[in-house]
N, C-alpha and C positions, 0 to 999 in steps of 0.2 A: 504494500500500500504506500504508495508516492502520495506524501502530504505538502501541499503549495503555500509557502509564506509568504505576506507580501506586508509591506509597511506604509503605513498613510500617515499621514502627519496632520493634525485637527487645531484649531482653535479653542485656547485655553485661557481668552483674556477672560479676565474675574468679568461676574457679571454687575450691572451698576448698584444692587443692594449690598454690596460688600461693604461699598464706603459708608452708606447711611448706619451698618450695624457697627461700626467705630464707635458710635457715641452710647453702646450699651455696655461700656470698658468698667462701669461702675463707679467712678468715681465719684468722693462729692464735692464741694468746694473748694475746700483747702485743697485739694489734691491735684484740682484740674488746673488751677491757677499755678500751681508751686512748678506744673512742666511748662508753662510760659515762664517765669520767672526763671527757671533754669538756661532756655533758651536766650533769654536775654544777657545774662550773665557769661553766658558762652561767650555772648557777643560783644561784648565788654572790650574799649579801648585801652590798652597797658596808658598805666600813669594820669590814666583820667577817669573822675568818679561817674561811676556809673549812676543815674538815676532813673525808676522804674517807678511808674504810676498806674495804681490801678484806681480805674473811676466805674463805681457800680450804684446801678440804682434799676429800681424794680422793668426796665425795659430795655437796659443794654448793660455790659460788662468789657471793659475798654484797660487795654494795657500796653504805655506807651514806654518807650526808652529812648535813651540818649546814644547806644551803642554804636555800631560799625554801621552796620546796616546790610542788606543782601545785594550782590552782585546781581547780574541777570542772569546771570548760568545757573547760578542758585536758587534765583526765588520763582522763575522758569519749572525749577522740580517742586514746589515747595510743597502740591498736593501729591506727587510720584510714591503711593505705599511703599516705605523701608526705605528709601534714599534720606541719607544722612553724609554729611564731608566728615564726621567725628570719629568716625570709629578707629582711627589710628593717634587721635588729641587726645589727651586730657582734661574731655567737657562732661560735665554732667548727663547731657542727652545724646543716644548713640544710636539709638534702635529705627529715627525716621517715622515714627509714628504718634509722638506725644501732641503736636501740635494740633493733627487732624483729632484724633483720640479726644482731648482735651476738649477743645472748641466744640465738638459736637456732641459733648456729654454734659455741653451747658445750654447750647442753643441751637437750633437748625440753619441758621443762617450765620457767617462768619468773613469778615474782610481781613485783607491783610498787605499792609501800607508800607513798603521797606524801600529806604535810599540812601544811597552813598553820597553824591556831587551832584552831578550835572541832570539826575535822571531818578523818578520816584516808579517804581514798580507797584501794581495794583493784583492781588488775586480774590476775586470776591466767589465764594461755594454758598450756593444756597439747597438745600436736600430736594424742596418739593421741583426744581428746575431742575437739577440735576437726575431726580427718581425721573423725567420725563426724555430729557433731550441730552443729559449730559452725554461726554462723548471721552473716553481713552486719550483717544489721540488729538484731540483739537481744544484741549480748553483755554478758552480766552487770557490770557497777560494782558492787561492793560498798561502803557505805556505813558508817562508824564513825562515830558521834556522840561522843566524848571531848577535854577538853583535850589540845592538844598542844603542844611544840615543835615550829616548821618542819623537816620536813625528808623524806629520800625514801630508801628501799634496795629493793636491787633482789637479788632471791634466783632462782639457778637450779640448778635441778638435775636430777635423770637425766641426768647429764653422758654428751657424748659423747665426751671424751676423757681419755685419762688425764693425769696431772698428777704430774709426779716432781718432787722437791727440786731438782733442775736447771732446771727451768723457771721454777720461784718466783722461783731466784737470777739468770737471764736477765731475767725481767719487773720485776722490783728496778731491773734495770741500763738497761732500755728506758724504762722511766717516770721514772726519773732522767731520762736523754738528752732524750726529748719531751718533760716538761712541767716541765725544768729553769727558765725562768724564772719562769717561775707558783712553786713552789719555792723559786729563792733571794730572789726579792723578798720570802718569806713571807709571803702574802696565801693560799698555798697549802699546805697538809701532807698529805700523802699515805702511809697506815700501811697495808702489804700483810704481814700475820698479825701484827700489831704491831710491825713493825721498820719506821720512817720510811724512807723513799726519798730519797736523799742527788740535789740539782742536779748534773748534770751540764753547764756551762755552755761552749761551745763559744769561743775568743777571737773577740772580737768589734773592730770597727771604731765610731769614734763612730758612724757615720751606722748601723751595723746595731743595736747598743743604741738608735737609737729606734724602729728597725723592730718589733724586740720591746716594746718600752712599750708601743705601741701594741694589742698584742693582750693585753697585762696588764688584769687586772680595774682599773678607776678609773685608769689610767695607768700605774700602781708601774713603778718602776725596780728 
């Protein structure tokens, strides 16, 4: 018995409910904010203080920075699942998926503003456009030609959940705790409705104050 092998090669692009189920990653406040906040610290100019602002209130959740900002090559991928430039740095986020993850486990709808000089890149995802028409291979960059300041915010909104005065004052007290050294070394400031986030700095041992150096921007103690 002569058995005939033949090989076909099919189409395996994910299909477009992949993206929408990112935002079922679990997380809840503190948590989806703190991988923006990572990101922006990633992008942090040596020798100059970084400042990060989050402005929230019951119909949008905005997190802007002063940092580097995205090239075009980069902010081109910046919804591309699992591309990351980090995984051979020493940055906080490495995996390519916190920002989408993040954004859409707070809102359906999310823009995202990042510039170096001469040139502001725009990528704006909204779920109910994208469940329709989005596309793999063709999603819109918008293009600004203006002088600018570096830097990147990140706006989302049709929130999906609500947000009380207790939560703001919980997420105050968690981004102290987490990004307390970044914080007290002041290489970081972090302003959530303009009230700064006081370090929360845990007692430390000599040999764990250098463990933390270590993941400080330029070294800072």
């Amino acid at each position: 018995l002569i058995r005939m092998q033949k090989t076909e090669y099919v189409d395996i692009t994910p299909h477009r409910s992949v993206f929408l189920k990112l935002g079922q990653a679990g997380y809840n406040l503190s948590e989806a904010l703190a991988e923006l906040i990572d990101n922006s610290i990633d992008a942090s100019i040596p020798d100059k203080k970084l400042t990060i602002k989050l402005i929230i209130d019951k119909t949008r959740i905005r997190v802007d920075d002063n940092g580097k900002g995205m090239p075009k090559s980069v902010a081109s991928q910046l919804l591309r699942l699992g591309y990351t430039t980090k995984e051979k740095e020493k940055k906080l986020g490495k995996f390519g998926l916190g920002l989408k993850t993040s954004c859409l486990s707070l809102g359906s709808h999310f823009e995202v503003r990042t510039a170096q000089k001469d040139e502001e890149y725009a990528i704006i995802f909204d779920e109910e456009w994208w469940a329709k028409k989005g596309d793999w291979k063709k999603f819109p960059l918008h293009i600004n030609l203006s002088k600018s300041t570096s830097h990147t915010s990140i706006s989302i909104t049709k929130l999906l959940i609500r947000i009380e005065k207790k939560d703001i004052e919980k997420m105050l007290q968690d981004i102290g705790a987490r990004f307390g050294p970044f914080i007290g070394s002041e290489s970081v400031e972090i302003l959530v409705n303009s009230i700064a986030c006081k370090a929360q700095l845990p007692k430390l041992t000599s040999q764990g104050m250098k463990e933390f150096a270590l993941k400080l921007p330029n070294g800072h103690v």
